[in-house]
Each structure stands twice: as structure tokens, then as C-alpha cells.
VEXKOLPA-221566 format. One line per field, with one value per residue (C-alpha): residue in one letter; x negated, y negated, z negated. Coordinates in pm, 1 decimal, m for minus. Layout:
N
type <- [A; ...]
east <- [X; ...]
north <- [Y; ...]
up <- [Z; ...]
***
This chain:
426
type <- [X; X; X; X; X; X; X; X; X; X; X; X; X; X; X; X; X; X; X; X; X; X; X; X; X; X; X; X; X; X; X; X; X; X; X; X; X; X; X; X; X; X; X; X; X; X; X; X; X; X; X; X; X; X; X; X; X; X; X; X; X; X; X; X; X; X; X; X; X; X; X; X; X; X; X; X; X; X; X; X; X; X; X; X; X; X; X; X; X; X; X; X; X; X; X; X; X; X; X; X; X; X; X; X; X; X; X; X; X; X; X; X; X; X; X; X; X; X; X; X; X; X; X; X; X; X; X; X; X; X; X; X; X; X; X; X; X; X; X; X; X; X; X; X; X; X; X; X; X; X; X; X; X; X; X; X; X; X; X; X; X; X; X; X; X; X; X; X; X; X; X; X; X; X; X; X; X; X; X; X; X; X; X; X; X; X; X; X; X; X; X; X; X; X; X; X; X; X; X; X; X; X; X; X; X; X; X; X; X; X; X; X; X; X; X; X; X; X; X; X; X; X; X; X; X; X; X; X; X; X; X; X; X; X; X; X; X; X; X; X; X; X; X; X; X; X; X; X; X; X; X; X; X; X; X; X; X; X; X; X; X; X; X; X; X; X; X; X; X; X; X; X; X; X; X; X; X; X; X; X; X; X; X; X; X; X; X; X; X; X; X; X; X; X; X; X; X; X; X; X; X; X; X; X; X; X; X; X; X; X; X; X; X; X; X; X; X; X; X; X; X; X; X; X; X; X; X; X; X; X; X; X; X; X; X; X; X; X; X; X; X; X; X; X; X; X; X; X; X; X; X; X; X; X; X; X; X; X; X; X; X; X; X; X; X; X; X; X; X; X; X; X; X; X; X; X; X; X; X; X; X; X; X; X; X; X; X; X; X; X; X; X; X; X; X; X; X; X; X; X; X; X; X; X; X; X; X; X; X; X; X; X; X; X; X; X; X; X; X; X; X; X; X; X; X; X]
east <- [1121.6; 1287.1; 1266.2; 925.2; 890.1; 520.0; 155.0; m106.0; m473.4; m663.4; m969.5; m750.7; m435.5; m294.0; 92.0; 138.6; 492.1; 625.9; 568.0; 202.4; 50.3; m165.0; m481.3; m732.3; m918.4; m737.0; m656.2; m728.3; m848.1; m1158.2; m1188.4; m1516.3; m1700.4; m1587.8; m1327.1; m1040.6; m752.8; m392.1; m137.2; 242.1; 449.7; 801.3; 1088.1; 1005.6; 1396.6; 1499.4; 1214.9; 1386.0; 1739.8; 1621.2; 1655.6; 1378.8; 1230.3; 1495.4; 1388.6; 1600.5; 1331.1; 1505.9; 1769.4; 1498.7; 1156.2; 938.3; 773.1; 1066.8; 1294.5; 1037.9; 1167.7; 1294.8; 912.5; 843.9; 897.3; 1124.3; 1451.9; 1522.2; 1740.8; 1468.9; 1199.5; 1051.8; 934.6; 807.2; 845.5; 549.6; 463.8; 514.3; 191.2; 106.7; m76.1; m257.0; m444.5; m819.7; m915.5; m1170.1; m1341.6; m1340.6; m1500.1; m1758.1; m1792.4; m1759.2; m1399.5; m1175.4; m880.1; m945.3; m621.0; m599.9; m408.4; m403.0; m307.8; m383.7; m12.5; 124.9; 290.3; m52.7; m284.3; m413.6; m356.4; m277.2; 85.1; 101.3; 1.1; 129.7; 498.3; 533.0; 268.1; 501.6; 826.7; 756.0; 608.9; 907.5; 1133.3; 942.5; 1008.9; 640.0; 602.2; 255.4; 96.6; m318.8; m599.3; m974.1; m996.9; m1279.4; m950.6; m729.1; m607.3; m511.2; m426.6; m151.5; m51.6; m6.0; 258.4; 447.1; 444.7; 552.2; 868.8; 917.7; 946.1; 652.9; 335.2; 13.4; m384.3; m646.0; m977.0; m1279.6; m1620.4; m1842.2; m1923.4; m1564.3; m1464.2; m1329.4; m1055.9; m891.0; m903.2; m727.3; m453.0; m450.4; m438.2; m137.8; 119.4; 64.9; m151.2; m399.4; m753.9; m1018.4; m1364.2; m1639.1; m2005.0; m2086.4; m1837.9; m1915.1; m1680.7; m1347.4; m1294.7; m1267.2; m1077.4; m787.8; m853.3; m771.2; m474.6; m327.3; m378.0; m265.6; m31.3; 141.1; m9.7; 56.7; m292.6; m258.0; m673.9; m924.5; m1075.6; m1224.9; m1581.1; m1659.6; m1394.9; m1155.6; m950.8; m643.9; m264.1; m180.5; 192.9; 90.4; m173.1; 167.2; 243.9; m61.6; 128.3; 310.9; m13.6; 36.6; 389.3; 361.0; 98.3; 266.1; 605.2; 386.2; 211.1; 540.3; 453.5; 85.0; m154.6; m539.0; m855.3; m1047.5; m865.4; m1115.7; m1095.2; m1336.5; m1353.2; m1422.5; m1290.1; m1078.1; m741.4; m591.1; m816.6; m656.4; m331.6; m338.4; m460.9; m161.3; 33.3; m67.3; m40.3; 318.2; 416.0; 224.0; 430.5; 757.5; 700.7; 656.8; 343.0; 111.8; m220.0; m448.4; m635.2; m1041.0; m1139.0; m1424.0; m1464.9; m1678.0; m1848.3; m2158.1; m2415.6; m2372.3; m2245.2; m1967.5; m2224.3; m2490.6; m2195.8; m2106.0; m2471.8; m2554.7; m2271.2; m2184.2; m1837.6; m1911.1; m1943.6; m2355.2; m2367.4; m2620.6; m2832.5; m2751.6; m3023.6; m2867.0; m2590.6; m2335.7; m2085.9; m1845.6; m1728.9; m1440.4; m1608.7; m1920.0; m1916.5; m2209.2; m2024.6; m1682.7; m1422.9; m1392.4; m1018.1; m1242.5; m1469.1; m1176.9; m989.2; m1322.4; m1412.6; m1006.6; m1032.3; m1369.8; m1467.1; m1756.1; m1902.8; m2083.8; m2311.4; m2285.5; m2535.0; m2442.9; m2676.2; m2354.2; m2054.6; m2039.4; m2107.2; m1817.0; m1624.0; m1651.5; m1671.2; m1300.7; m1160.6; m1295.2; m1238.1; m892.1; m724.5; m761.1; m952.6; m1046.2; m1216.8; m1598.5; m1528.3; m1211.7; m1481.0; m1683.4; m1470.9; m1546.1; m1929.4; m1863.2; m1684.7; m2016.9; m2233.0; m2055.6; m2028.4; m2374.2; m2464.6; m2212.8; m2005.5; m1713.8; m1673.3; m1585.3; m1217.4; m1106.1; m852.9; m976.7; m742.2; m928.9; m752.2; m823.9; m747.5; m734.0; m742.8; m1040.7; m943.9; m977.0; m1305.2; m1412.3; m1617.4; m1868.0; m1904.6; m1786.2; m2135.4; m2226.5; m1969.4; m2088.9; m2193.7; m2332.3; m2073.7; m2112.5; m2223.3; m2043.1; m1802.5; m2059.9; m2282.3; m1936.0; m1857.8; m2224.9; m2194.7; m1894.8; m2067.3; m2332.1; m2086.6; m1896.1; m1586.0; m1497.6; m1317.6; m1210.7; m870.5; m911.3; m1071.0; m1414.9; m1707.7; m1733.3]
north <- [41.0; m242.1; m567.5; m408.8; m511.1; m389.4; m420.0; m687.9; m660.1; m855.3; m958.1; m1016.4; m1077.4; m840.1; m722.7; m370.9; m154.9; m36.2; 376.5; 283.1; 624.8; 487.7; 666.4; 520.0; 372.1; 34.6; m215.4; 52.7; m252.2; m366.8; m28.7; 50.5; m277.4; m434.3; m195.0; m435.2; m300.5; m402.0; m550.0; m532.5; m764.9; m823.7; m997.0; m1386.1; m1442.5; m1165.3; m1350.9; m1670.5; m1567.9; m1312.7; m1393.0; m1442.9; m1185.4; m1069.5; m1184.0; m908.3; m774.3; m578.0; m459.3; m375.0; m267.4; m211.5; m380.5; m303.9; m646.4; m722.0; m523.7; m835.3; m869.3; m533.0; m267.9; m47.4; m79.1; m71.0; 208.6; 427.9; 322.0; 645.0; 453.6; 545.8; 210.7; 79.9; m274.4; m599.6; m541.2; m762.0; m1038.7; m1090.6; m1441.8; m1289.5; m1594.5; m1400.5; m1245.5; m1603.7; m1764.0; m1543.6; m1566.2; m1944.8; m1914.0; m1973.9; m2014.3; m1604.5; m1427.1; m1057.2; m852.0; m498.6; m270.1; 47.2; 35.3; 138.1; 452.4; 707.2; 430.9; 231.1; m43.5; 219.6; 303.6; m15.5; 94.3; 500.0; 377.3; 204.6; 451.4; 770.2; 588.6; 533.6; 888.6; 1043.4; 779.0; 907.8; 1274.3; 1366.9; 1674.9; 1674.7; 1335.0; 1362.0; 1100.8; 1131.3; 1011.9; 984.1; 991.8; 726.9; 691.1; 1093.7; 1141.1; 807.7; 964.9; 1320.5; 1152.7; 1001.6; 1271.3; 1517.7; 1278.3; 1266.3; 1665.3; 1659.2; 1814.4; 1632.1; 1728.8; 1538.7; 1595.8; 1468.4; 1572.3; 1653.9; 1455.4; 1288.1; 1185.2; 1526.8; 1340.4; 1181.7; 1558.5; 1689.4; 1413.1; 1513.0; 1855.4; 1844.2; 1666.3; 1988.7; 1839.8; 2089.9; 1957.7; 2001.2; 1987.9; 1931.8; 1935.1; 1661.6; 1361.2; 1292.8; 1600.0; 1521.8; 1279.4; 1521.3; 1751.0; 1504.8; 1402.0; 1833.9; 1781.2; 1441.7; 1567.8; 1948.5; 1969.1; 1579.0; 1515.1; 1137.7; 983.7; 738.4; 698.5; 597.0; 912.9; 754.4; 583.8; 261.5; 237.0; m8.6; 13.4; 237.0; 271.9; m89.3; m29.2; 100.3; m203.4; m432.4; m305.1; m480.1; m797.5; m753.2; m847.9; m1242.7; m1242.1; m1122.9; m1321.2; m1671.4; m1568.4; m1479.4; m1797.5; m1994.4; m2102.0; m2205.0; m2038.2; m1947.0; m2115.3; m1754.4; m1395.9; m1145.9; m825.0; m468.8; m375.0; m75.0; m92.4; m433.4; m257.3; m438.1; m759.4; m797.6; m729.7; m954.0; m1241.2; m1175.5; m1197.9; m1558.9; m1648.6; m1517.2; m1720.2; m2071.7; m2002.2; m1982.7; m2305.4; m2100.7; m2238.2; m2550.0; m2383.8; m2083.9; m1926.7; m1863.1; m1483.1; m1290.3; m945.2; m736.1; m477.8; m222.5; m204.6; m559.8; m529.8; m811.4; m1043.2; m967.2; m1028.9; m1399.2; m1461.4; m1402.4; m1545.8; m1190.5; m1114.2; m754.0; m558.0; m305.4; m37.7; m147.8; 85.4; 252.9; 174.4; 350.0; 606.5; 393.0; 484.9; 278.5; 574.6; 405.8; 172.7; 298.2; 272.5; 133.1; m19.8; m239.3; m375.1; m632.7; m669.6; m779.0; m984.6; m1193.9; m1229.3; m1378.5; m1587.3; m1754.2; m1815.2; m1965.2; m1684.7; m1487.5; m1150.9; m1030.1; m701.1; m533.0; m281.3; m30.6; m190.4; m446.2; m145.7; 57.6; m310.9; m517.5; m212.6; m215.2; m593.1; m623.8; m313.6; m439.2; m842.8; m799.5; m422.5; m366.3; 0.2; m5.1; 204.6; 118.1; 28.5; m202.7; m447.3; m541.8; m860.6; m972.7; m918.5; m1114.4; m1358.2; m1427.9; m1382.0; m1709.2; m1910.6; m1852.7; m2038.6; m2249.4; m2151.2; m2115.3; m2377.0; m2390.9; m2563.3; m2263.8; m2090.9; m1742.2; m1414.4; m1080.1; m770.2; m452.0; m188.2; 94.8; 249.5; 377.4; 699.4; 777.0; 859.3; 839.1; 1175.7; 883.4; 685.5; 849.0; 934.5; 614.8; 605.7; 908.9; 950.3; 1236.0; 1271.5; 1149.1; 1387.5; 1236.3; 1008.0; 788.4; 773.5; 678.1; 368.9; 195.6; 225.4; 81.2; m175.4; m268.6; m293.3; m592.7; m389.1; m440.0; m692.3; m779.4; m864.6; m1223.0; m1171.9; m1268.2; m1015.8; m755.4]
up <- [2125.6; 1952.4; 2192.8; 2348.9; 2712.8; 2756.6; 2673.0; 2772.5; 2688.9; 2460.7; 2653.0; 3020.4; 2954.1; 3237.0; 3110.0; 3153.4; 3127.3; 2809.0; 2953.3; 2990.7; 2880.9; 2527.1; 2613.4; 2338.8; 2637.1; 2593.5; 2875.8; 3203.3; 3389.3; 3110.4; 3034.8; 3285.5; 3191.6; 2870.7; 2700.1; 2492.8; 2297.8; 2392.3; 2183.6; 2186.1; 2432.5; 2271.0; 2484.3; 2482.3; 2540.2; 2227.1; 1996.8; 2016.9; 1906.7; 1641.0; 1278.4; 1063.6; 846.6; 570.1; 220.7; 103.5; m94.2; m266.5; m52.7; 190.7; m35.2; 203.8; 548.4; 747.3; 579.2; 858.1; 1109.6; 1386.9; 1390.6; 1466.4; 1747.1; 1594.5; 1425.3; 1059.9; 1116.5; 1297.8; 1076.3; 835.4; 541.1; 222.0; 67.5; 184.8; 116.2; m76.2; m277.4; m543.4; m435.9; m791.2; m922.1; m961.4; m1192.3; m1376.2; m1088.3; m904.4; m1218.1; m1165.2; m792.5; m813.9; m658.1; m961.6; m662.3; m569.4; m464.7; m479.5; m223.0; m390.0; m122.6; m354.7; m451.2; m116.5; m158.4; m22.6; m206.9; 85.4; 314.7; 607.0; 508.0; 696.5; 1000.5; 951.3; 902.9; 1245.4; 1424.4; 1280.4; 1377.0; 1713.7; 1760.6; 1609.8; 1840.5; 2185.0; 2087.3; 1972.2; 1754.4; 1665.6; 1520.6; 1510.5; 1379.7; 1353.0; 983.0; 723.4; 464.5; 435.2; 762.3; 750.2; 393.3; 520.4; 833.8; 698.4; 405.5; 664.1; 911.4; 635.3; 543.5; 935.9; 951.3; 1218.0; 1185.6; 1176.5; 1223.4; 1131.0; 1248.7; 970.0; 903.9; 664.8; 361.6; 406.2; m6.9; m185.7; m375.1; m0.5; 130.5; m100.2; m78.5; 304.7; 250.1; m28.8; 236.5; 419.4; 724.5; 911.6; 865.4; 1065.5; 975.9; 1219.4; 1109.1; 1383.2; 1352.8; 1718.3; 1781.3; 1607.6; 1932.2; 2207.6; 1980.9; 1957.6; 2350.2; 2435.1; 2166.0; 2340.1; 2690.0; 2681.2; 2389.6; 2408.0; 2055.0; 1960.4; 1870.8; 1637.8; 1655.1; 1867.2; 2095.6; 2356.7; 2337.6; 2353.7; 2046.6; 2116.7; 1831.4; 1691.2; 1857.9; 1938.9; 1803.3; 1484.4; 1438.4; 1457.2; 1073.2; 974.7; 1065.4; 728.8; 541.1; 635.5; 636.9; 241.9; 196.4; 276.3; 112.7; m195.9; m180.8; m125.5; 244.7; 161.7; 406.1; 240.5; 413.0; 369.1; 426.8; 395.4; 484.2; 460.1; 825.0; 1062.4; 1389.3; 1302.7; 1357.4; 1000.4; 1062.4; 1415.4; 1294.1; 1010.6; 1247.6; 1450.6; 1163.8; 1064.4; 1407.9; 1453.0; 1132.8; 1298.2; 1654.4; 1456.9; 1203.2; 948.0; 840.4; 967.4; 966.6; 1019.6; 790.7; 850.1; 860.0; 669.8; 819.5; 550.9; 748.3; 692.7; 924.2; 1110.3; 1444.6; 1429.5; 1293.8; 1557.1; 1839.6; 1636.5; 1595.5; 1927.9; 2091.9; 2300.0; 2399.0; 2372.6; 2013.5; 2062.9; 1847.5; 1526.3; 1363.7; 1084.7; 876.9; 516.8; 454.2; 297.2; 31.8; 223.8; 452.4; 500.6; 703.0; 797.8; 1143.1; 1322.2; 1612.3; 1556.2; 1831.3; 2098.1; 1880.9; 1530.9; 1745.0; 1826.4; 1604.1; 1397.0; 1740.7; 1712.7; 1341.3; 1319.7; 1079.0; 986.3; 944.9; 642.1; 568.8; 281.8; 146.7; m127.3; m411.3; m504.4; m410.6; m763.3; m949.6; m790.6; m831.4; m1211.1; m1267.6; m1083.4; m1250.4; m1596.4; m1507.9; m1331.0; m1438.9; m1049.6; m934.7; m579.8; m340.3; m279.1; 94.7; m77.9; m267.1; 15.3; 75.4; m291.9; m148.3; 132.9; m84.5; m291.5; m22.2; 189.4; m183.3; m291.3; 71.8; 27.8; 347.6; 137.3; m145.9; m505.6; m408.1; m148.1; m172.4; m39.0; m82.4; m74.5; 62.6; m151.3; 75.4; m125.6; m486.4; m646.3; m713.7; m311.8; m343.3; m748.7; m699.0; m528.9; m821.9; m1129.3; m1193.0; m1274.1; m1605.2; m1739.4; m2068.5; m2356.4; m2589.6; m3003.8; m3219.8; m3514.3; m3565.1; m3740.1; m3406.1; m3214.4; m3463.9; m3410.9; m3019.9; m3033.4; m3275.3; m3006.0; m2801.9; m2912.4; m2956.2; m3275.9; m3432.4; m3798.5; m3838.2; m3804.1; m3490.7; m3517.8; m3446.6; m3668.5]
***
């Protein structure tokens, strides 16, 4: 791998070789008593000659003009042009969350729709690098629909195991890149099925399969390290005071944090941002609240229609990466998902997943208390496009058709709609 000298773990800092066997288990030393994901170790002595990150945007469009920061080489990377997202002013939306200075990081436009091309482009490289012919995840639908695209440009074959319920729209994405699904009527199940796959066949796991979770590969979470690095070249070297972030197991919210503090090591920037990890059922902010350095499962009092992150126990990674950046953890029922959803579709021409809008949530949640204030700058990273899972809340635009033409004109009437030419209210 490109300048990798090893792995050390999160939680104890013990350096491991670069052939350490990535079991899912994490560090193999914290694993028994408190389980803690591992991160990439790059030469110390390579890092300091190394260029910085090529702001040949266009003669490199995707996350690899980052590739000195990364553990593979341009020249081995398999992209699909993931990357350099828009990072959109959200000045409507922010009005009406109280944060006119809201920046929106729309990750839908990554080339499978979601922020995980991020993650599937260095994952897939790697795998294809070490000689792997079979790439696997345990995927509610992003994660695989991602992974199968860049398998299928990789010419290696990918299964993804899912369950039922999983969004109809995101299967079918999966399914059309030609990956083998697997559906198992008890989630609990899809994580021995990729352990047998890893173990007897030499499958590449790019997801968890071990419990306690600890988090997803550690060298794919390194492409989520692209999220700061575009984030401070789109804001001209300014860092945010709030990044905040939908989160499951905290693979992107780790990543990201990583990111910013890459760019503050290097003098890239003079400051951190602070974190907001918008989660479902609450087990990150139990953890902060109760000062644990351990992540308990919380109870899953609702089925959300955040699948993407419905998870009722995050990661020792999240937990830290909050802990470092002074941030916080917010809840989020379903009662606010469809709402946002419409409101920054119809306020800012940006779609997003239900799971996506949960940092806006977050975002009004902390300004309504006044955690966050009215002069913040605060970006909010949409991690996906609506249309991954629209069969969840297309029900709530549905309509009876007109029966005439004149019943169509006085809806539109009530509506506000219509305008006479000088452009006062009809």
C-alpha cells in the first residue's frame, strides 16, 4: 500500500504490521474488553517529503488529486469520479433554522448517489491491489449498492448480504451493477455469513462482522478523509465551528475528523472544527452524557425510516472522535424526517435521503437550545440522494388527480402559484 507501514488502534495506541489479517474485530489486544477500530499508520519520514494534495481538479476529478494522503497510488486507484461535491450556501434553510451561515455538503452527487463512493473507491482498490476476488459488505443499501459499482468497474465480484425491509429503490441499484444479494429474514444473520465468506473463501470484508461493532475496514474509512480536505479548499482555508454528520457506526464521522486533523498537523488550517453526530436511537449521547468510554447498545424504542442509520449501538471510533472535538450527539425521531426532507428540497433544490436530513435536525435541535448560535458557521453533510429510498416517503406527496382543468387552475390559485405578469398575486 502506498507509504502504509501498519495499523495502530484507536483506543491503545499499540502499532501493528501492515499484513495484520483485518478481521472486523479491530485492535486484537482491546478486542476482549473494550473492542476499538484501527486506523492507518503511514510512514512519518514519507509524510514529510510528500507534496500536498494536487489542486488539479480537473486534471484529477475525483478524491484521488488526494492520493499523497491516501494508501494507494493514483495509478492503482479504481475510481468512478467520485468526489468534489458541491459544497452549497443553504441560506434559505439556515434562515429558517436560525443559521443563515448553513453550508451544504451534498454528497448525493457522487457517482452511486451517496457519501460511500468515498469509502468504496479506496476499500475496492486495495482489495483489487492484495489480489482479492470476491469483495462482500453487510449493507442496508448504500454501502452495497456503492461497493457493487465499484467492484463491477474493478472486474471482481461482490455479495452483499441485507435483510428484509432494506429500501426497494437501493436494491435494485445493487442488484443492476450485477452484485449477488443476499437476503436474510433476521439481520442478525448477514454477519456470520460474511465471517464463513472472509474465512473459507478469502472474501475482502469491507464491513463490520464481528460483534461488538467496531466500525468498517479501517483503509477504506481513510477516503472519508476527502470530506475535510474539500471542505477547507471549498471554503478557501476557513475551517466550520459545526460539521455535522448522520451517523451509524461513525466510519465517515471518524474519517472526516481525521481529515481536519490531517489538514491542522500540516498548517493547513489553524483550527478544528466541533462535531454533531446525528444518530437514531441515542447511544453516542448516552456514552457523552454519561461520561463512559464504552458505546451500550440503546433500545430501540421506534422503527425508524432512517435505515441507513438505524442501528441501536454506535462505535468506540464515533465516541471519539465527538470526545476530541468537543462535540455532541443528537436523536432524531422520524416525526421531523419526511418534513426536513421537503423543506430542503423545496428551500434549497437539494433531495436527500431521510437518514441524509438528520444533521439539519440536529442542527435545530442544538440552535433552538442555543448550543449552536445564530453567528456559526455550521456545514451539514447530506449523505445521500433522495431517490435511495423515495418508496419510504413518496406517499406523503401523493395526490387525486383534477377532474377538470378548471378544478386544476383554483388549486393552483390557493396555492399562491400564480402570478400576473407584473408579478404580484394573482
Amino acid at each position: 500500500m502506498n507509504g502504509v507501514v501498519g495499523f495502530s488502534c484507536l483506543r491503545c495506541s499499540t502499532v501493528f504490521p501492515v499484513d495484520l489479517q483485518i478481521d472486523s474485530r479491530g485492535c486484537p489486544r482491546c478486542f476482549e474488553k473494550a473492542p476499538a477500530n484501527l486506523r492507518v499508520v503511514y510512514d512519518p519520514i514519507r509524510a514529510t517529503r510528500i507534496p500536498p494534495p494536487s489542486s488539479r481538479a480537473t486534471d484529477v476529478p475525483s478524491i484521488w488529486r488526494y492520493a499523497n494522503w491516501l494508501p494507494c497510488a493514483e495509478g492503482d486507484a479504481v475510481s468512478l469520479g467520485e468526489g468534489l461535491t458541491p459544497l452549497l450556501p443553504g441560506t434559505r434553510m439556515g434562515t429558517n433554522l436560525g443559521v443563515p451561515n448553513l453550508l451544504i455538503k451534498d454528497e448525493g452527487r457522487n457517482p452511486t448517489w451517496s457519501h460511500k463512493d468515498r469509502f468504496s473507491t479506496v476499500a475496492v482498490s486495495i482489495a483489487r491491489l492484495q489480489g482479492a476476488r470476491v469483495v462482500a459488505t453487510a449493507s442496508s443499501g448504500n454501502a452495497g449498492a456503492s461497493l457493487a459499482a465499484y467492484a463491477s468497474h474493478a472486474g471482481l465480484k461482490c455479495v452483499v448480504a441485507t435483510f428484509t425491509g432494506t429500501a426497494g429503490p437501493m436494491l435494485a441499484q445493487i442488484r443492476k451493477y450485477g452484485a449477488t444479494v443476499v437476503t436474510l429474514a433476521d439481520k442478525t444473520h448477514r454477519w456470520p455469513l460474511i465471517a464463513q465468506g472472509a474465512t473459507r473463501f478469502g472474501w475482502f470484508a469491507a464491513s463490520p462482522f464481528h460483534a461488538p461493532v467496531v466500525g468498517s475496514h479501517p483503509v477504506g474509512i481513510e477516503g472519508y478523509k476527502t470530506l475535510a480536505y474539500e471542505i477547507v479548499e471549498q471554503m478557501r482555508g476557513g475551517v466550520p465551528d459545526w460539521c455535522a454528520l448522520p451517523v451509524c457506526y461513525g466510519d465517515a464521522l471518524a474519517g472526516v475528523w481525521q481529515g481536519f486533523k490531517d489538514l491542522l498537523l500540516r498548517g493547513k488550517t489553524d483550527r478544528l472544527p466541533r462535531l454533531i453526530a446525528a444518530e437514531v436511537h441515542g447511544s453516542l449521547a448516552k456514552a457523552l452524557d454519561d461520561g463512559h468510554d464504552t458505546v451500550a447498545t440503546a433500545p430501540a424504542a421506534f422503527d425508524t425510516l432512517a435505515v441507513s442509520i438505524g442501528t441501536t449501538r454506535s462505535t468506540y471510533q464515533a465516541l471519539r472522535a465527538l470526545r476530541e472535538s468537543r462535540g455532541l450527539a443528537v436523536p432524531v425521531g422520524n416525526s421531523v424526517l419526511v418534513p426536513f426532507q421537503e423543506q430542503l428540497a423545496a428551500s434549497e433544490g437539494v433531495f436527500a435521503e431521510l437518514s441524509s436530513v438528520t444533521p439539519l435536525a440536529a442542527i435545530a435541535d442544538l440552535r433552538a437550545r442555543d448550543v449552536i448560535s445564530r453567528s456559526d458557521c455550521v456545514v451539514a453533510v447530506v449523505t445521500a440522494s433522495g431517490l435511495k429510498d423515495i418508496d419510504r416517503s413518496a406517499h406523503f406527496c401523493e395526490q387525486p388527480a383534477f377532474q377538470s382543468v378548471a378544478e386544476a387552475w383554483a388549486s393552483l390559485n390557493r396555492s399562491g402559484n400564480l402570478c400576473t405578469p407584473a408579478g404580484e398575486p394573482a
